[in-house]
KOLBAMAR-80812 format. One record per residue (C-alpha): residue in one letter; x, y, z. Coordinates in steps of 0.2 Angstrom, whole numbers, padded with zeros to 4 digits, always signed. Example, Ala and Ser with C-alpha at 12.3 -4.5 7.8 and 13.67 -1.06 7.14 Angstrom:
BEGIN
a+0062-0022+0039;s+0068-0005+0036;
This chain:
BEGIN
x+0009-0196-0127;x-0002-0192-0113;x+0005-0175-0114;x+0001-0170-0133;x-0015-0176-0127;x-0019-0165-0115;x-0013-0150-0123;x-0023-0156-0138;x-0038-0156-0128;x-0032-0137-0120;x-0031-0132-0137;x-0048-0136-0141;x-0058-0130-0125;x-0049-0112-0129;x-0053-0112-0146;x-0070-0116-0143;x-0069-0100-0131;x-0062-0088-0145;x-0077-0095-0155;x-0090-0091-0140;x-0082-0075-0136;x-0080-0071-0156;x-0098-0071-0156;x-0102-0063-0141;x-0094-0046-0151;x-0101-0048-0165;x-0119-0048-0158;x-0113-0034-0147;x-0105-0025-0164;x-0123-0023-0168;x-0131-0020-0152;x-0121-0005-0153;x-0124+0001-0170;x-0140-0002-0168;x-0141+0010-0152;x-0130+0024-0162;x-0141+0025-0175;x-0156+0025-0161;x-0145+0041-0151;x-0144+0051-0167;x-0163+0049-0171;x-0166+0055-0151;x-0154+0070-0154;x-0160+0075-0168;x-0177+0074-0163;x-0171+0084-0147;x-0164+0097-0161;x-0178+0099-0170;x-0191+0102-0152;x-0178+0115-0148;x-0178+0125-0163;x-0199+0123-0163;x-0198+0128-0145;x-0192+0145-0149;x-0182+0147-0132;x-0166+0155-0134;x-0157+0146-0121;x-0154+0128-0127;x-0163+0114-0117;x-0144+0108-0113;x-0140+0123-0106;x-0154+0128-0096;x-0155+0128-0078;x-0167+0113-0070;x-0182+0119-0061;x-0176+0115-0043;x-0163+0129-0046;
């Protein structure tokens, strides 16, 4: 009996875990949508200053000043 017991009470510390962890992804689920959405509006910003720039070489592909 002991035994059922104990792997009763197992049974609930690693659910309990799965529920923890299970949230843990979901708040990181959106963290990370939420910085997607935030990379596109940078690179399409970065798009949009390249082509008011007016310089033929992209800013990717340019060479850094220290060159």
């Amino acid at each position: 009996m002991e035994r059922i017991e104990r792997a009763e009470e197992e049974l609930a510390h690693l659910r309990r875990a799965v529920d923890d962890l299970s949230e843990v992804v979901a708040r990181q689920a959106g963290e990370i949508a939420a910085l997607a959405r935030r990379v596109g509006l940078l690179i399409e910003r970065a798009a949009e200053a390249e082509a008011l720039s007016g310089t033929a070489i992209p800013l990717a592909d340019q060479r850094p000043p220290h060159y």
